[in-house]
C-alpha positions as CSV (number, residue, x, y, z in Angstrom):
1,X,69.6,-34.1,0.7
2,X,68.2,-37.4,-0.4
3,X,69.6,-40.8,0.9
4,X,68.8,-44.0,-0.6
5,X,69.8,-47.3,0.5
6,X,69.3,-50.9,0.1
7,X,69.1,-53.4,2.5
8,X,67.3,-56.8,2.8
9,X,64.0,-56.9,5.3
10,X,64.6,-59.2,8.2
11,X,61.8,-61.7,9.3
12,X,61.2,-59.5,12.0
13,X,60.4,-56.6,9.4
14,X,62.2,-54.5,11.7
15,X,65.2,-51.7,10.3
16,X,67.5,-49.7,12.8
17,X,68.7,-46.7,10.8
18,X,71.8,-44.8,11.4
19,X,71.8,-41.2,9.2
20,X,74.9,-39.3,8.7
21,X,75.0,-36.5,10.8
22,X,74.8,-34.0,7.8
23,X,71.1,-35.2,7.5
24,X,68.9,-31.7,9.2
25,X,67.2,-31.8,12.3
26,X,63.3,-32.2,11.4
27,X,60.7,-33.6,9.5
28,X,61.5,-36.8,6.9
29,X,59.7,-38.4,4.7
30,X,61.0,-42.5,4.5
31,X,59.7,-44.5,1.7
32,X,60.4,-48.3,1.5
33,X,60.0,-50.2,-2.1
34,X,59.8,-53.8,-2.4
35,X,62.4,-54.3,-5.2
36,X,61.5,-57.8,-6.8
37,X,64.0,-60.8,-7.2
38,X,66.4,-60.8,-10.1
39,X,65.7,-63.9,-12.2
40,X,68.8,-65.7,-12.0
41,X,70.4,-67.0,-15.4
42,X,71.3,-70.2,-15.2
43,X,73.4,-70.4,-18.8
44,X,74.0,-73.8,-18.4
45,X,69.9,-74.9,-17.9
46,X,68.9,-72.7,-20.8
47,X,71.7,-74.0,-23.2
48,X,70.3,-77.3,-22.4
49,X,66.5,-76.8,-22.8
50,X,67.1,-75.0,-26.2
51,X,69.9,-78.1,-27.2
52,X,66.6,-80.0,-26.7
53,X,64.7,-77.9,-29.0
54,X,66.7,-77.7,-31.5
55,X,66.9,-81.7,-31.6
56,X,63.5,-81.8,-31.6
57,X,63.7,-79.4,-34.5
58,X,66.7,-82.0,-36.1
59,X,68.6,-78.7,-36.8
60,X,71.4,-76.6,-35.8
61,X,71.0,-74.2,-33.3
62,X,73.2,-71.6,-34.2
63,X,74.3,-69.2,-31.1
64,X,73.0,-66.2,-32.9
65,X,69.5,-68.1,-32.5
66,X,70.3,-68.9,-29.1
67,X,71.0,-65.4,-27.9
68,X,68.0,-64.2,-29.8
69,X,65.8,-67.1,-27.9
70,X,67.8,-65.9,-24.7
71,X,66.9,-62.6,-25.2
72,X,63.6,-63.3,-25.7
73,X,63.3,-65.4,-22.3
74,X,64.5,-61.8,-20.5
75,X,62.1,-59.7,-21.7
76,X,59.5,-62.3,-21.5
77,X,60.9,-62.2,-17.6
78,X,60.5,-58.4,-17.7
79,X,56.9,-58.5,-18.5
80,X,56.4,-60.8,-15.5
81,X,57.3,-58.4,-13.5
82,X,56.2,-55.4,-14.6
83,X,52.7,-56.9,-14.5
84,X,53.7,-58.0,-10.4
85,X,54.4,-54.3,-10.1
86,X,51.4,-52.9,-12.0
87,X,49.0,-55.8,-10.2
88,X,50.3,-54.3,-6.7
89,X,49.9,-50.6,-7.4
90,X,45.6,-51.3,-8.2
């Protein structure tokens, strides 16, 4: 029986758990994994940095560029924390 679960860490850094009572009587093993912050999209701010851009540019900016710049910004995003990730596991 695995149980997963998750919760936000307190300033105290202290968790009170309550397991089901199906859970056996015994040894457990609890592991706790940071999980990073979701970058938040903000639609609005990006539209507006890449309308910039594209002025800059003096062209058009289409919206299948913009998705593809969008996309872009994710993965970029990804990376960042994949490295955070691989950084704290050395």
């Amino acid at each position: 029986m695995t149980i997963e679960q998750t919760i936000e860490v307190p300033a105290s850094h202290q968790v009170l758990l309550d397991l089901p009572p199906e859970l056996p009587v015994g040894k457990a093993k609890i592991t706790v994994t940071p999980q990073p912050e979701k970058p938040s999209v903000n639609v609005y701010e990006a539209a507006t940095r890449l309308r910039g851009l594209a002025k800059k540019m003096r062209s058009t900016l289409t919206v299948e560029r913009f998705l593809e710049m969008r996309q872009e910004d994710l993965r970029l995003e990804e990376e960042k924390i994949e490295r955070f990730f691989q950084e704290k596991n050395n």
